[in-house]
N, C-alpha and C positions, 0 to 999 in steps of 0.2 A: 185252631190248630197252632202249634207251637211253633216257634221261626228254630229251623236245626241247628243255629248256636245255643238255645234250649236247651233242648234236645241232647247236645253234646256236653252240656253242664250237670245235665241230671246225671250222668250216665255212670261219673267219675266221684265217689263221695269225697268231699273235704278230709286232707290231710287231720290226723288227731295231732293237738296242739302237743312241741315239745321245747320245752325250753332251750335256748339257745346255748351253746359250748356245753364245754365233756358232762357226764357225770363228777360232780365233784365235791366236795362238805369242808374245804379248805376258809370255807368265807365263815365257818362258823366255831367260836371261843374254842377253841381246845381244850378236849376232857385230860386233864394234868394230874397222872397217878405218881405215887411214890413208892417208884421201882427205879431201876437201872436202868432196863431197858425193855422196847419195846419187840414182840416179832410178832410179825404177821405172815401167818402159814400161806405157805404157797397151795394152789389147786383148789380143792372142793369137792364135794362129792360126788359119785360116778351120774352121769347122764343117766336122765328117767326113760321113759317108753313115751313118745311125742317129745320129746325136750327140743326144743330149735332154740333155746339159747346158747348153745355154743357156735351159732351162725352170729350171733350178736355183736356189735361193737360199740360197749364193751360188753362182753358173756355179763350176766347176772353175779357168776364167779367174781368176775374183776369186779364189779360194782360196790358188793361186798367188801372186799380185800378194800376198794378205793377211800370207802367210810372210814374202816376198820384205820388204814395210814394217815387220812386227812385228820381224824377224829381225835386220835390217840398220841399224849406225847406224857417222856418220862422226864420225871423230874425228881426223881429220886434219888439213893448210892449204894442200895440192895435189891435184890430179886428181879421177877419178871414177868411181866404179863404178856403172855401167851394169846392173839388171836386168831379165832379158827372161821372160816365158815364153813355151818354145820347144811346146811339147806340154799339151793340155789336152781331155778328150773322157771322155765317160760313155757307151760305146756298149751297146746293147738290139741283141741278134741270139740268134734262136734262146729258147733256157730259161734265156740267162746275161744278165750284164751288166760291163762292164773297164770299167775305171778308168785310163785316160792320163793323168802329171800328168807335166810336165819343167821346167826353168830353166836358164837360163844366166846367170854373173856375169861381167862384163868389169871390169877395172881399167882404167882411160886418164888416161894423162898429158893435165897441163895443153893438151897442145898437140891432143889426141884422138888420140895414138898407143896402141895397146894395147900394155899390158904384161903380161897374165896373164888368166887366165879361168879358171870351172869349170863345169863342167855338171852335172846329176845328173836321176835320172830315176824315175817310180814307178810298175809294172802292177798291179793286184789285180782280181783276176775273180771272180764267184762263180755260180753256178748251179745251176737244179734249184728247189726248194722256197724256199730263201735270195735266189732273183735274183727272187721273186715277192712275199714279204713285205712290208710297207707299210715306206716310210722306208729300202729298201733300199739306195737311190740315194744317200741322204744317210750312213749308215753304210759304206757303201764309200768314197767320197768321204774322211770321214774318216779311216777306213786309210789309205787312197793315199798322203793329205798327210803325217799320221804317217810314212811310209816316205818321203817325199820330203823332209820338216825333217830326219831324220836323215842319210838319203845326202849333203843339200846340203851341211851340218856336218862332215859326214867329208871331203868331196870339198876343202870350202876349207881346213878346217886341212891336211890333206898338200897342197895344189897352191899356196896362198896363202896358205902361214904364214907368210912376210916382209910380207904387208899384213893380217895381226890385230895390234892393239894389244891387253897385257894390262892392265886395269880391273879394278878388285873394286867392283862396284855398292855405292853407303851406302847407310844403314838401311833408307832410304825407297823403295829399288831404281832408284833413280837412277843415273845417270854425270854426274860431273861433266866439261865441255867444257874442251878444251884451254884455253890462253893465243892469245889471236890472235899471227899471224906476228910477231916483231919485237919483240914485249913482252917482257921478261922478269922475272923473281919472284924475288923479294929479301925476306927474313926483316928483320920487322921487331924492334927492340931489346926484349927483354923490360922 
């Protein structure tokens, strides 16, 4: 027979493991296009039927959008890339739980013509013992994004490798900002 601290152990399943602090992609080189500037659209698309990510902190929405900011910086002195997220949903049905995360990049010229785009997209599901776990929601969640920073990374370098600029971050992990339009740099006399 089991001693009822046992007992009291089985009873409770282990937290599912989540990384420690926010959702964030801030630690990782910045994808450097040459545009002007950058926006990242507010909201997302309406709530599914089961959706409990918008009880989230942060929604699936915001995790998106958090890539989309961390990920993306302009270094350009024309146009603008446009990001959207297009798919965002933590649905509960059944013994499981998926994970919908997507984005879309638009490039547009000065004038708002599109000139290129990419999409990319992230499922993970899990169920059974794991879709019931404490913190399940949020360790999925960060799978998804994990699969969704790297498809997004693959998708622009093949689809919109003529609008990354190559950068080597200094010390500090910094990029330094272009020259404004018009300016130009001239070595001064030793």
């Amino acid at each position: 027979m089991l001693p009822l601290a046992a007992l009291a152990a089985c009873a409770q399943p282990e937290p599912a493991y989540v990384p420690p602090g926010p959702v964030r992609f801030n630690y990782l080189t910045p994808l450097a296009l040459n545009v002007a500037s950058i926006e990242v659209a507010e909201g997302g698309p309406p709530p599914q039927p089961g959706d409990i990510g918008p009880r989230m902190l942060p929604s699936p929405v915001e995790a998106v959008r958090i890539m989309g900011q961390d990920r993306l910086v302009a270094l350009g002195t024309t146009g603008t890339a446009r990001f959207t997220v297009t798919e965002a949903a933590m649905l509960r049905g059944g013994d499981g739980l998926t994970c919908l995360v997507g984005c879309r990049l638009d490039i547009l010229s000065a004038a708002g013509e599109r000139l290129g785009f990419v999409e990319a997209q992230s499922r993970r599901a899990v169920s059974g013992a794991d879709a019931g776990r404490p913190r399940a929601e949020d360790a999925l969640l960060r799978s998804a994004m994990d699969d969704l920073n790297v498809e997004f990374e693959f998708q622009l370098r093949r689809a919109l490798k003529d609008w990354l600029v190559r950068v080597t971050p200094g010390e500090e992990g910094t990029i330094a900002a272009p020259p404004p339009e018009g300016v130009t740099v001239e070595e001064l006399p030793k």
